[in-house]
Structure formats: structure tokens, C-alpha cells
DSSP file (Angstrom, degrees, kcal/mol; ACC not computed):
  #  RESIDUE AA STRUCTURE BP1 BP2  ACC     N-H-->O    O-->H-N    N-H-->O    O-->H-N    TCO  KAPPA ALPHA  PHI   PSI    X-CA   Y-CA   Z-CA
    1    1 A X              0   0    0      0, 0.0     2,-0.6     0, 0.0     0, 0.0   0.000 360.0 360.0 360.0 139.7  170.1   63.2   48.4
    2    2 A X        -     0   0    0      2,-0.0     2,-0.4     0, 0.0     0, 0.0  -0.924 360.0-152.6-116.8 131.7  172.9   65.2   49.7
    3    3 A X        -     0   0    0     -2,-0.6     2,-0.2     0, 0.0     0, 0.0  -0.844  10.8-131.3 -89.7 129.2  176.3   64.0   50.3
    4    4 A X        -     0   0    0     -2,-0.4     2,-0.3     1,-0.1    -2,-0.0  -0.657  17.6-145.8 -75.3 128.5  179.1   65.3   53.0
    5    5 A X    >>  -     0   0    0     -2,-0.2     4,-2.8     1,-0.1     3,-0.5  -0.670  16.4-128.7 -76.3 145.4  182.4   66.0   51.9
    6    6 A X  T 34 S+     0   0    0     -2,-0.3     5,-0.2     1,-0.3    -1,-0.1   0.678 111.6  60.8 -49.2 -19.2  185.3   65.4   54.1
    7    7 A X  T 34 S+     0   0    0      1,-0.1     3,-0.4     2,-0.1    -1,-0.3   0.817 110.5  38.4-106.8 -28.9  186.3   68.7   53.4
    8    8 A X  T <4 S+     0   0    0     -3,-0.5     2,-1.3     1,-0.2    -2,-0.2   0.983 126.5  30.9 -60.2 -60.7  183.1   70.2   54.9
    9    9 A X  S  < S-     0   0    0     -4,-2.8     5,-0.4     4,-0.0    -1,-0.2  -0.725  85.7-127.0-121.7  97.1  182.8   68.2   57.5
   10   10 A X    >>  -     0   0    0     -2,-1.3     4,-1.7    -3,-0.4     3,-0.7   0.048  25.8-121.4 -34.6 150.2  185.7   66.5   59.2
   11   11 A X  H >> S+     0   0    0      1,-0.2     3,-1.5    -5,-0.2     4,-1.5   0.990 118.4  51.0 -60.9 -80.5  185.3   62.4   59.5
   12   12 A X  H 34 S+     0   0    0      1,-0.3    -1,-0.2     2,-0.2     4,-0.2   0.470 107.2  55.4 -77.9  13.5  185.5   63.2   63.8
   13   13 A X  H X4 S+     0   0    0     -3,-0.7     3,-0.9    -2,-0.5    -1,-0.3   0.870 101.3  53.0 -56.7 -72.1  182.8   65.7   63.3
   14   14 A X  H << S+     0   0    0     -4,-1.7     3,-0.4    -3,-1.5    -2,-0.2   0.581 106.9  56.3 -72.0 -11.6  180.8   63.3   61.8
   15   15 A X  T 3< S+     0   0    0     -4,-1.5    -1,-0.2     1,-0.2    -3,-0.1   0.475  93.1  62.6 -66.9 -17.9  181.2   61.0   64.9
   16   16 A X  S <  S+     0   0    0     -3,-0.9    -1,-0.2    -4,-0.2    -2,-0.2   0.023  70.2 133.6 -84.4  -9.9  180.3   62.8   67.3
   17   17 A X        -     0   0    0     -3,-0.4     2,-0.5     1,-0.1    -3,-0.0  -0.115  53.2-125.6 -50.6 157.5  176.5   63.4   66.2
   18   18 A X        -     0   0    0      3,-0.0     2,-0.4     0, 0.0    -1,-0.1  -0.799  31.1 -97.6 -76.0 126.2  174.0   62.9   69.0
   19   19 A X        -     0   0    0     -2,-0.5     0, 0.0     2,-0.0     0, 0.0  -0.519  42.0 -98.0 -37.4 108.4  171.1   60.4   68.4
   20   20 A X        -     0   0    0     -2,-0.4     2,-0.0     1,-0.1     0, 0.0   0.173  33.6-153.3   4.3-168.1  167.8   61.7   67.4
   21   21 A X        -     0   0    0     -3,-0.0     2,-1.2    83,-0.0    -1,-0.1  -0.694  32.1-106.4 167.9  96.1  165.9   61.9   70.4
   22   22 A X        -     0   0    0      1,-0.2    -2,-0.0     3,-0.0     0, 0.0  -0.445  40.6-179.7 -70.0 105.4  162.1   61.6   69.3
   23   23 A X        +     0   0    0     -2,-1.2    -1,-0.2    79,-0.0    80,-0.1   0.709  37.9  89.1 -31.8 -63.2  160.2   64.8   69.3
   24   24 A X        -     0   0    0      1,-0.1     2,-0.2    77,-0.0     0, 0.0   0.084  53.2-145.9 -78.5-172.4  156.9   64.5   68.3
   25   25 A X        -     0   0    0      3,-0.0     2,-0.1     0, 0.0    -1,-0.1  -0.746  23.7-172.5-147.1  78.6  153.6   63.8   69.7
   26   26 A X    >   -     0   0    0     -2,-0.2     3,-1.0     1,-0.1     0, 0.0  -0.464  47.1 -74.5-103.4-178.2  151.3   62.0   67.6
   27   27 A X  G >  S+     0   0    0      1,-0.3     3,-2.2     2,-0.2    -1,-0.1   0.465 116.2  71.0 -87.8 -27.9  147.6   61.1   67.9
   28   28 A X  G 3  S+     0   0    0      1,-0.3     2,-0.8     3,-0.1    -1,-0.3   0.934  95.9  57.2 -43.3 -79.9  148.4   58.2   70.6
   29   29 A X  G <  S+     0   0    0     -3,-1.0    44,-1.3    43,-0.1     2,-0.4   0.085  81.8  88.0 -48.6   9.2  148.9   60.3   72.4
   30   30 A X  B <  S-a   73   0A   0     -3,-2.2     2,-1.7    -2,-0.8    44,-0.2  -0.736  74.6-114.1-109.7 145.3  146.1   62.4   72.6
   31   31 A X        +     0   0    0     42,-0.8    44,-0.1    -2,-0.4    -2,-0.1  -0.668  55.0 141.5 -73.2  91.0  143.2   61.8   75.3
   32   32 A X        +     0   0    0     -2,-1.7    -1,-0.2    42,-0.1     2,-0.1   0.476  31.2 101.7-121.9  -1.2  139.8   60.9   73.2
   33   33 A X     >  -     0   0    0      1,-0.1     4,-3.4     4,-0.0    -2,-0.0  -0.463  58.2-152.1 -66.7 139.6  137.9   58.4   74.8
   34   34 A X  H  > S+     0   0    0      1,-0.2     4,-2.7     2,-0.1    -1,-0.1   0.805 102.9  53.8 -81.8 -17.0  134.7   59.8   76.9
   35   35 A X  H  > S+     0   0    0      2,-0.2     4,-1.5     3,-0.2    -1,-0.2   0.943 105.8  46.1 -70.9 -38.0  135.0   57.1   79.0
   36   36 A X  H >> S+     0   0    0      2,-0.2     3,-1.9     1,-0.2     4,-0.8   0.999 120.3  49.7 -44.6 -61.5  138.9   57.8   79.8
   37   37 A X  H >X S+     0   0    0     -4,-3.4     3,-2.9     1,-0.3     4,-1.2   0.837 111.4  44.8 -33.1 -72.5  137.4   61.7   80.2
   38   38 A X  H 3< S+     0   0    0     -4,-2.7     4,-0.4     1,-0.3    -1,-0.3   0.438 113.4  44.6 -72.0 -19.5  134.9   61.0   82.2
   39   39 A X  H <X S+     0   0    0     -3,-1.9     4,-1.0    -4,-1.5    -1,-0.3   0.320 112.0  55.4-117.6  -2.0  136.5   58.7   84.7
   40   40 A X  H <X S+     0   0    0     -3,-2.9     4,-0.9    -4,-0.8    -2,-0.2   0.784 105.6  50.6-103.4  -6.7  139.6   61.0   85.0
   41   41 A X  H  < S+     0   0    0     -4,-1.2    -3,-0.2     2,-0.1    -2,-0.1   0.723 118.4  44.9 -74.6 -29.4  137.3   64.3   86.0
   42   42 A X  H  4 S+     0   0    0     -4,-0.4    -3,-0.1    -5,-0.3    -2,-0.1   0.979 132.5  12.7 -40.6 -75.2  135.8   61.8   88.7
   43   43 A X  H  < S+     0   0    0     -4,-1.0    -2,-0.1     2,-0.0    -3,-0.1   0.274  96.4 115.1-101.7  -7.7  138.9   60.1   90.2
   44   44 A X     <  -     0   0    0     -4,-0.9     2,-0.5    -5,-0.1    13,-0.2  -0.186  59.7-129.8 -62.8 148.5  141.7   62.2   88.9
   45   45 A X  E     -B   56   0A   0     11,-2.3    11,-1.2     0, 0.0     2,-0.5  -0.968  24.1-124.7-132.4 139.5  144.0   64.4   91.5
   46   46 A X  E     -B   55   0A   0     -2,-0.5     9,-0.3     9,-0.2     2,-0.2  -0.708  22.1-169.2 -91.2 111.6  144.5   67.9   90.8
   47   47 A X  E     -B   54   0A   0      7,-2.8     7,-1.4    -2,-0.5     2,-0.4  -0.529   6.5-164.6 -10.1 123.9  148.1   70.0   90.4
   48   48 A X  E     +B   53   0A   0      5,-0.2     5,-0.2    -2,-0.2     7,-0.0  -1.000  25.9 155.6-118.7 142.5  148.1   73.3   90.3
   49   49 A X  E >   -B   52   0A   0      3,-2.0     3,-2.4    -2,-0.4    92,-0.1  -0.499  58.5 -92.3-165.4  66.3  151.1   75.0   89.0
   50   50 A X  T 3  S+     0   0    0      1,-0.3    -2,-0.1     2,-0.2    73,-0.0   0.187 114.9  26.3 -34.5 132.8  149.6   78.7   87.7
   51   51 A X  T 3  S+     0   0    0     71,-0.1    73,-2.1    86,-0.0    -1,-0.3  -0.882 120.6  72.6 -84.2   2.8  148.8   79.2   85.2
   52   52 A X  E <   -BC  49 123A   0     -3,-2.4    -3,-2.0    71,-0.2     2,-0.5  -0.639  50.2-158.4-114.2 155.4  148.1   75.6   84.8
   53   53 A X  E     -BC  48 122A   0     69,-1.9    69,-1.5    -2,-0.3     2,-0.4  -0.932  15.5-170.9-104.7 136.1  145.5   72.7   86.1
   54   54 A X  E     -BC  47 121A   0     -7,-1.4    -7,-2.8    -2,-0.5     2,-0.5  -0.858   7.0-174.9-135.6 117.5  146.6   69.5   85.9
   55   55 A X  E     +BC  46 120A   0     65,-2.5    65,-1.4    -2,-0.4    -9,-0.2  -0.836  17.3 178.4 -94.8  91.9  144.2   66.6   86.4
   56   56 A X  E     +BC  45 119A   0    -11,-1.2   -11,-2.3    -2,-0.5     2,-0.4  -0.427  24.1 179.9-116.5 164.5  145.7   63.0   86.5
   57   57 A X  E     - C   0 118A   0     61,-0.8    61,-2.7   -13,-0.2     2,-0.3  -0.988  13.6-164.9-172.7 132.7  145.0   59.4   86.9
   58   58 A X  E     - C   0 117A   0     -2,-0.4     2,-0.3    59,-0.2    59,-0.2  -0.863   6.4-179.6-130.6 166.3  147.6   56.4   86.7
   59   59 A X  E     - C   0 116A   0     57,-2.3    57,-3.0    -2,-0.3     2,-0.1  -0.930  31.9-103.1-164.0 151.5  146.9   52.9   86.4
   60   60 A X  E     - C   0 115A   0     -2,-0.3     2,-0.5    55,-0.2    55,-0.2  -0.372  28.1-124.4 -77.4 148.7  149.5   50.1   86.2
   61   61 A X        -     0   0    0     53,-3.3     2,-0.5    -2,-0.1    -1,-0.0  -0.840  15.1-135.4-116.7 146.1  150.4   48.5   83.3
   62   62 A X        -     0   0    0     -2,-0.5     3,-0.2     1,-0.1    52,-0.0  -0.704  12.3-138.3-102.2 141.3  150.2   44.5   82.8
   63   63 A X  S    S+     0   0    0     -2,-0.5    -1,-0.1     1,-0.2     4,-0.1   0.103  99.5  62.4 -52.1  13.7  153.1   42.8   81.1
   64   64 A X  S    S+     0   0    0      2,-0.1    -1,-0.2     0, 0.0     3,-0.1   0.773  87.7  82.8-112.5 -62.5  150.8   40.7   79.1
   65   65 A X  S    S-     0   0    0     -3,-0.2     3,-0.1     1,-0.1    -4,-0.0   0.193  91.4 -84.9 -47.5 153.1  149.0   43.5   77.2
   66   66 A X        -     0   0    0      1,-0.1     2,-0.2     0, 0.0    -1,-0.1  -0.196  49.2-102.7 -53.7 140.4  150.4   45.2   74.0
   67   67 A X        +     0   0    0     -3,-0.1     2,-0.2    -4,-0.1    -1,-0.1  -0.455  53.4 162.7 -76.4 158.2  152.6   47.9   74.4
   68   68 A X        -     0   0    0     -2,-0.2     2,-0.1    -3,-0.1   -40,-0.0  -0.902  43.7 -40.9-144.8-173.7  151.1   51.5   73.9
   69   69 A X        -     0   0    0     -2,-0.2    -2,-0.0     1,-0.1     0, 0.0  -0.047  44.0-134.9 -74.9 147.1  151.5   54.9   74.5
   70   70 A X  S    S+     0   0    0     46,-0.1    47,-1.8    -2,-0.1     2,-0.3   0.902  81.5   1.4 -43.7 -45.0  152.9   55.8   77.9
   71   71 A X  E     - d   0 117A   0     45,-0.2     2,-0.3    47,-0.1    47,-0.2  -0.904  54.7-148.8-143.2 175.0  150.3   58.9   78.6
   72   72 A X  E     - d   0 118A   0     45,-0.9    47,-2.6    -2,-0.3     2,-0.4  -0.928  21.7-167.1-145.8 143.1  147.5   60.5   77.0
   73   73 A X  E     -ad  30 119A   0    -44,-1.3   -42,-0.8    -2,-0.3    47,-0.2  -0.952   8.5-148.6-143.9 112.9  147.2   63.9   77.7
   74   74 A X  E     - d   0 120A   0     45,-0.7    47,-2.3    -2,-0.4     2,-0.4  -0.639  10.2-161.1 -65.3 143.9  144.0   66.9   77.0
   75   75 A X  E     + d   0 121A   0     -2,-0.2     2,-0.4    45,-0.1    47,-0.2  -0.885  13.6 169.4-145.6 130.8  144.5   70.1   76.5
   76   76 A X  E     - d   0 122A   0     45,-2.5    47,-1.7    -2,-0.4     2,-0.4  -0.890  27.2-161.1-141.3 157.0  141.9   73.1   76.9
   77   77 A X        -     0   0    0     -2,-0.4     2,-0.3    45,-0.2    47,-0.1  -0.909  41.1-111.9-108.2 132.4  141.9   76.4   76.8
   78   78 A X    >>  -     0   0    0     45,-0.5     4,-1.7    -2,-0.4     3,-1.4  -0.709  13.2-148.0 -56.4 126.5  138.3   77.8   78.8
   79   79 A X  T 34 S+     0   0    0     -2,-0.3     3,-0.3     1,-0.3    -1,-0.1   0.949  95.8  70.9 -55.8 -57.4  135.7   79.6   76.5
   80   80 A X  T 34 S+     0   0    0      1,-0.3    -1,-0.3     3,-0.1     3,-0.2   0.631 103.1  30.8 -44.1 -33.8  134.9   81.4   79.3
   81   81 A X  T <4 S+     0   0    0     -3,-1.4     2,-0.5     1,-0.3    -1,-0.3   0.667 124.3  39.6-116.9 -12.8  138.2   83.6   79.6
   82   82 A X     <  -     0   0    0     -4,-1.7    -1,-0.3    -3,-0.3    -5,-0.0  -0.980  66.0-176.6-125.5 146.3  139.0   83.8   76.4
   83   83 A X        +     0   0    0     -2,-0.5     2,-0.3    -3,-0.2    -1,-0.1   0.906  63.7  73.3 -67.0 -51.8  136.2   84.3   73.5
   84   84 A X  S  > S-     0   0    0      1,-0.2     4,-1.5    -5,-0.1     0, 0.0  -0.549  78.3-134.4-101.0 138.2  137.7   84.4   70.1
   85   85 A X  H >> S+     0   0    0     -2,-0.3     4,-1.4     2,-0.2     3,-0.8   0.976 104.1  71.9 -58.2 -76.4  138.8   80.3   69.1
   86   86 A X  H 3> S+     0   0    0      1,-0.2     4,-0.9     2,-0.2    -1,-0.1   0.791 102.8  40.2 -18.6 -39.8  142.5   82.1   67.8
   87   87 A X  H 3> S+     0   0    0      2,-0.2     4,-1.6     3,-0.1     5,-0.3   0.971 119.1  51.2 -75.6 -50.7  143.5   82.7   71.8
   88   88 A X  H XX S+     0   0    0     -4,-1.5     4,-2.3    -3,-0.8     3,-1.5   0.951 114.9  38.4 -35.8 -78.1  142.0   79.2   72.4
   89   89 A X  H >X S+     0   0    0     -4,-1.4     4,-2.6     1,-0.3     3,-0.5   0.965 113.4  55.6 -54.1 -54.5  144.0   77.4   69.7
   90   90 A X  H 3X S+     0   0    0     -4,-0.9     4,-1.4    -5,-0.4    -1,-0.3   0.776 108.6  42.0 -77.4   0.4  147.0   79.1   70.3
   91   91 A X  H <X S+     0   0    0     -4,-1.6     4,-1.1    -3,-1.5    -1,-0.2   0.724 117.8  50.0 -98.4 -19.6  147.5   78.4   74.0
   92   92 A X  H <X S+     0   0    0     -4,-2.3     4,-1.4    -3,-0.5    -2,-0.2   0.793 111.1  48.7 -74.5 -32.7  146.4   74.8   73.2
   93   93 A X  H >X S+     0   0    0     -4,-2.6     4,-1.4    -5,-0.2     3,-0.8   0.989 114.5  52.0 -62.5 -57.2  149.0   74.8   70.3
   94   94 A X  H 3X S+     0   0    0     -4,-1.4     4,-1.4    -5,-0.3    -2,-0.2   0.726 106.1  46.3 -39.4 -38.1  151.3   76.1   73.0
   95   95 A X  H 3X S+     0   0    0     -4,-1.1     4,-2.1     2,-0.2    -1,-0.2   0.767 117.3  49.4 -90.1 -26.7  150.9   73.7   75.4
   96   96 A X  H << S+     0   0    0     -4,-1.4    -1,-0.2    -3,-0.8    -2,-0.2   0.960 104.7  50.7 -35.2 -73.5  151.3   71.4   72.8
   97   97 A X  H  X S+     0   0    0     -4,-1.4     4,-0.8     2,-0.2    -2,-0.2   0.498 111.8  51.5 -48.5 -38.6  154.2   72.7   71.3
   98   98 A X  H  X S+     0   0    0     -4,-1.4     4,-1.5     2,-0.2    -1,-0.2   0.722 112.8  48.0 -96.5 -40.8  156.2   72.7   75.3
   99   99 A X  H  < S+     0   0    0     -4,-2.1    -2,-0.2     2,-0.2    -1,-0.1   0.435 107.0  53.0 -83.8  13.2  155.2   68.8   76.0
  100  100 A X  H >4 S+     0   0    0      2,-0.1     3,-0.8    -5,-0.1    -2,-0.2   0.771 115.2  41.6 -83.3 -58.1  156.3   67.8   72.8
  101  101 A X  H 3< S+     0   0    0     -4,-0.8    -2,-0.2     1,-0.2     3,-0.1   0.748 126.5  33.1 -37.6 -39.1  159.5   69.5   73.8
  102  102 A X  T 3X S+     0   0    0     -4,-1.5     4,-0.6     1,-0.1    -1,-0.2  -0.015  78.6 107.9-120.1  39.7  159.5   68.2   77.2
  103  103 A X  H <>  +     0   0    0     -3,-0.8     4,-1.6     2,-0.1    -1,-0.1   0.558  53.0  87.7 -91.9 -28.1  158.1   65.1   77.3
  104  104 A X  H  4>S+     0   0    0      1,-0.2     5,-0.6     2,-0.2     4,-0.4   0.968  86.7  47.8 -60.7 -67.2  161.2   62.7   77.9
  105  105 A X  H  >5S+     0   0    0      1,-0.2     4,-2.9     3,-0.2     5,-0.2   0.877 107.6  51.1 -91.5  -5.3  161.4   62.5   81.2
  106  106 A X  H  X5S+     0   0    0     -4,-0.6     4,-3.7     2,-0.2     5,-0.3   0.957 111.8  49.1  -6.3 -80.4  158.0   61.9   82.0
  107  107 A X  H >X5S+     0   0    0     -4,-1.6     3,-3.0     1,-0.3     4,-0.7   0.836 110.5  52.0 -46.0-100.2  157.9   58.9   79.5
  108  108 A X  H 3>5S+     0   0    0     -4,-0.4     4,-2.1     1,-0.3     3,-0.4   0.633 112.6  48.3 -40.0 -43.3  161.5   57.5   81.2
  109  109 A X  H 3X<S+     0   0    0     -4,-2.9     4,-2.1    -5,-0.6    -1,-0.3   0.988 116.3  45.2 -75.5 -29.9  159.5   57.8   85.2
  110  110 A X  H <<>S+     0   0    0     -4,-3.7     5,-1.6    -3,-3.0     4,-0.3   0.792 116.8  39.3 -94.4 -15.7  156.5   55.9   83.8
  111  111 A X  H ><5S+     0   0    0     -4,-0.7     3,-0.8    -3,-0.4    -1,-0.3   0.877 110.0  60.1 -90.6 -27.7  158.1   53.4   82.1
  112  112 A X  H 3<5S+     0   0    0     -4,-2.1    -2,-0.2    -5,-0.2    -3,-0.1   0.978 119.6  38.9 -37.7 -71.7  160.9   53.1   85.1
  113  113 A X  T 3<5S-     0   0    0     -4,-2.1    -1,-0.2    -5,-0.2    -2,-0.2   0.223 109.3-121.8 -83.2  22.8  157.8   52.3   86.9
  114  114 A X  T < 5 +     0   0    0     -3,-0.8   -53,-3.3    -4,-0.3     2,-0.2   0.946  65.8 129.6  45.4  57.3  155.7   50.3   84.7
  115  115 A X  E   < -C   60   0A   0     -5,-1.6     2,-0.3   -55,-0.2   -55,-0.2  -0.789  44.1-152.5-128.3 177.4  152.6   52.8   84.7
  116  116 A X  E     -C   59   0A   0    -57,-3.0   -57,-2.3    -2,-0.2     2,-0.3  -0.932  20.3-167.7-143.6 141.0  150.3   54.5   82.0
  117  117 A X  E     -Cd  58  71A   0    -47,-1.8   -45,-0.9    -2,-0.3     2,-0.4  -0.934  17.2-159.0-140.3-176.9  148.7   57.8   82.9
  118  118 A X  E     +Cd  57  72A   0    -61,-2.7   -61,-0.8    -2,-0.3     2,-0.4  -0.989  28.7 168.8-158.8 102.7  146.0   59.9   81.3
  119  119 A X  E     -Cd  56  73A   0    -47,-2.6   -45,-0.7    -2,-0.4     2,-0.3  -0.983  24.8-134.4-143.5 143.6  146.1   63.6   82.3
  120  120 A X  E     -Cd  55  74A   0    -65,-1.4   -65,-2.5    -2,-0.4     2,-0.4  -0.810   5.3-147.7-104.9 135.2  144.6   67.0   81.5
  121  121 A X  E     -Cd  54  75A   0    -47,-2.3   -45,-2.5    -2,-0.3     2,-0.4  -0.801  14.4-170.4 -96.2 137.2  146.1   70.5   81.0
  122  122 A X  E     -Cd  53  76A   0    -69,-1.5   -69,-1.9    -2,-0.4     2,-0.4  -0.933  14.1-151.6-127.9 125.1  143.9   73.5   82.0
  123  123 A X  E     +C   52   0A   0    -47,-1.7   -45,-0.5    -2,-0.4   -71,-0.2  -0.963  23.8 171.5 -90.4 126.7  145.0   77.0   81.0
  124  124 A X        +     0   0    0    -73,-2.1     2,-0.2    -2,-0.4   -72,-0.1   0.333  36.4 103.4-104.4   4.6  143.4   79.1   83.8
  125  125 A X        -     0   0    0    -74,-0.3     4,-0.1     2,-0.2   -44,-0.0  -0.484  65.0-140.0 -99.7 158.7  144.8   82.4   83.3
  126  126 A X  S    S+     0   0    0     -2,-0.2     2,-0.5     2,-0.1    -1,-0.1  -0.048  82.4  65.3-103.2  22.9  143.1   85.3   81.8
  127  127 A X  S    S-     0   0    0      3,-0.0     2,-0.5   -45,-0.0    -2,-0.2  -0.849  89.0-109.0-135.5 156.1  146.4   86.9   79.5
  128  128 A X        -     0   0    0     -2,-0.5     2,-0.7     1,-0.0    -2,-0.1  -0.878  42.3-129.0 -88.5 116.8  147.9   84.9   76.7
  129  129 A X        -     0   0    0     -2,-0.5     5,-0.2    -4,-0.1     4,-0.1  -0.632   5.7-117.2-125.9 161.7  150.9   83.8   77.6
  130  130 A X     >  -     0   0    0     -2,-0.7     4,-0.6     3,-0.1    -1,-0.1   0.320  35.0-101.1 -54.2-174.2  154.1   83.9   76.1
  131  131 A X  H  > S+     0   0    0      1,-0.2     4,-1.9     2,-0.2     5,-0.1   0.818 118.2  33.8-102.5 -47.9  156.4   80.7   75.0
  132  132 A X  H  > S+     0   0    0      1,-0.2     4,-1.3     2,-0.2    -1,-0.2   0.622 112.2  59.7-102.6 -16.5  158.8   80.6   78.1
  133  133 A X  H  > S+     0   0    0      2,-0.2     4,-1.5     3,-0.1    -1,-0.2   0.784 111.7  40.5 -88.3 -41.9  156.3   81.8   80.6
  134  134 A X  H  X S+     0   0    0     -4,-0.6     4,-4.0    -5,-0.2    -2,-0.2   0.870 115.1  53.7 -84.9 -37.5  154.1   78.6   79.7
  135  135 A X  H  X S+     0   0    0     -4,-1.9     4,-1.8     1,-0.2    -1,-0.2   0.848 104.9  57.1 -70.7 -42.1  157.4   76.1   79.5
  136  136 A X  H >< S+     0   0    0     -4,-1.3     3,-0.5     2,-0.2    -1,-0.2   0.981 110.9  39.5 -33.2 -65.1  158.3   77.1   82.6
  137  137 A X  H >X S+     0   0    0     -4,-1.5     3,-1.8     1,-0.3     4,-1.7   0.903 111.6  51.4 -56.2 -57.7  155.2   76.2   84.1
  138  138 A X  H 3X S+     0   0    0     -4,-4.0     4,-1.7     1,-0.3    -1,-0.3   0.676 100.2  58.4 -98.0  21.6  154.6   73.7   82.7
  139  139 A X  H << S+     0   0    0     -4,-1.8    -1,-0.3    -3,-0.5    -2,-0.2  -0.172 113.2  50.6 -74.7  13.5  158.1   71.7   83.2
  140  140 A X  H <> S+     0   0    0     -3,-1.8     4,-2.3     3,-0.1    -2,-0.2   0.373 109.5  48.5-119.6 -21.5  157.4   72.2   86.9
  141  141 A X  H  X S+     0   0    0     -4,-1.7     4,-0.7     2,-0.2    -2,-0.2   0.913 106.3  46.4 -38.0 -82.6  154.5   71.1   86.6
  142  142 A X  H >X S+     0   0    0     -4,-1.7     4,-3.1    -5,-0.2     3,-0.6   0.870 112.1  64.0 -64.2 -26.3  155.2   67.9   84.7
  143  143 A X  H 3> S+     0   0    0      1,-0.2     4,-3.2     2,-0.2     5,-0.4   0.968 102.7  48.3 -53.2 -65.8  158.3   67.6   87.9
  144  144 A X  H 3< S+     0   0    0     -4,-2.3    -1,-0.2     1,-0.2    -2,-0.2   0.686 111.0  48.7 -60.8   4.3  155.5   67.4   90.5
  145  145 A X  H XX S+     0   0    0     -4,-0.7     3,-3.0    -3,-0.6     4,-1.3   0.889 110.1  51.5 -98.7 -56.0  153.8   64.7   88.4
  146  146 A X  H >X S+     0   0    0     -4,-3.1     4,-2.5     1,-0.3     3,-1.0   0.850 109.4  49.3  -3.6 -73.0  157.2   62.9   88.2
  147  147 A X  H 3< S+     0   0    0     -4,-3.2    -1,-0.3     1,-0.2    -2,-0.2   0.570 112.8  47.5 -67.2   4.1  157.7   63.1   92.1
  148  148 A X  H <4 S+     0   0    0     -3,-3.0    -1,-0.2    -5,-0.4    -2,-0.2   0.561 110.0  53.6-114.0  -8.9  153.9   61.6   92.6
  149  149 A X  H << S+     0   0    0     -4,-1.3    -2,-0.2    -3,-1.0    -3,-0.1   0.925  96.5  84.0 -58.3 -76.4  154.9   58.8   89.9
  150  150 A X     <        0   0    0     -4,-2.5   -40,-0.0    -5,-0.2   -41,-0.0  -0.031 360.0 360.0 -25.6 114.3  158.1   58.0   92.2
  151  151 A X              0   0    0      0, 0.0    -1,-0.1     0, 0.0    -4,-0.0   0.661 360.0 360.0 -74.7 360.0  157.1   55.8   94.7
């Protein structure tokens, strides 16, 4: 256990912290029902925001039920444009890695509005792409889902 000294760290230093802000993204959150799958590839409506697909489907949530998580999200890479699993996994890690990061205000519109959604991320681009290229994207992305949340 480590203790701060006063002499490191001033007393109005140590007052001033921010709150946590919870990061991660754990297995709730991830889309693995076939049924969910299958009924959001049906009925789902499509985003595009290149290099990304996003296919979504919202449903209300009743005040009765147990709480859970606000969205459940897929994320694929296509076999088809890239070959080797290593490009796969690492643009799926990425995309990971940028909604863990950006993930707040999402959560705050769907709980403003008492909804649950269940959406998938598509990498469609044929390059691997870089950290900020991808965050971009998809933080404009997750905006136009915002404004179609927003009544």
C-alpha cells in the first residue's frame, strides 16, 4: 500500500482529483445471442460513417425489469478483405479499444431516454487503420446514433 506525503503532494492537490469515470467494457456488453443477431440483421437501420457500418436496433426499456447493460455491441472485421486473423483481431481490438474510450455519452442518451440498443460495427475498408483514423470515425459515428436516439 502506498501512502502520500504532504510533502509530495499538497493536501489541495489531493482535493481536486476527478472521479473515476468507468472505462471498461466487459462481457455485458458484448452482443452473443443468435436471436439478438439475427433479428438486428433483419430489422436493424444502417449508418454508414466510412470506414464503418453500423447496424442498430433500439427497444424501450420497462421500469419493472432488472436493470442491465445499456447496449450490446458486435464487432467484425470481414474475412473477405483481409485474410490473415492478426489484421482481423487487431481492427476488432481497435474498435474495441475506441468504444471503451468513448462510450459515455452514448450510455448518458440511452439512459436519458430510457432505451437499450443492440448494434453492430463493420470495418469495411481494405487498409488497416490507424488508432485516430478509426476514433474519429467512429465518435461521429456513435454522434449520428446519439441524434437518432434523441427524440
Amino acid at each position: 500500500m502506498i501512502l502520500l506525503t504532504t510533502k509530495k503532494f499538497p493536501i489541495s492537490a489531493l482535493t481536486k482529483l476527478q472521479p473515476h469515470t468507468d472505462e471498461c467494457l466487459p462481457k455485458a456488453f458484448k452482443l452473443c445471442s443468435l436471436k439478438k443477431i439475427e433479428a438486428l440483421y433483419k430489422t436493424g437501420v444502417l449508418i454508414k460513417a466510412y470506414p464503418l457500418r453500423v447496424l442498430y436496433m433500439t427497444e424501450a426499456i420497462d421500469p419493472d425489469a432488472e436493470p442491465s447493460e445499456a447496449f450490446q455491441v458486435l464487432f467484425s472485421a470481414p474475412k473477405r478483405r483481409f485474410k490473415r486473423a492478426h489484421d482481423r483481431n487487431y481492427i476488432k481490438r481497435l474498435m474495441r479499444e475506441v468504444l471503451r474510450k468513448n462510450k459515455m455519452p452514448l450510455l448518458a442518451a440511452l439512459h436519458q431516454n430510457n432505451k437499450k440498443m443492440v448494434f453492430s460495427l463493420t470495418f469495411v475498408s481494405d487498409e488497416r487503420p490507424s488508432y485516430q483514423l478509426l476514433e474519429q470515425k467512429l465518435c461521429k459515428a456513435l454522434d449520428q446514433l446519439i441524434k437518432e436516439i434523441n427524440p
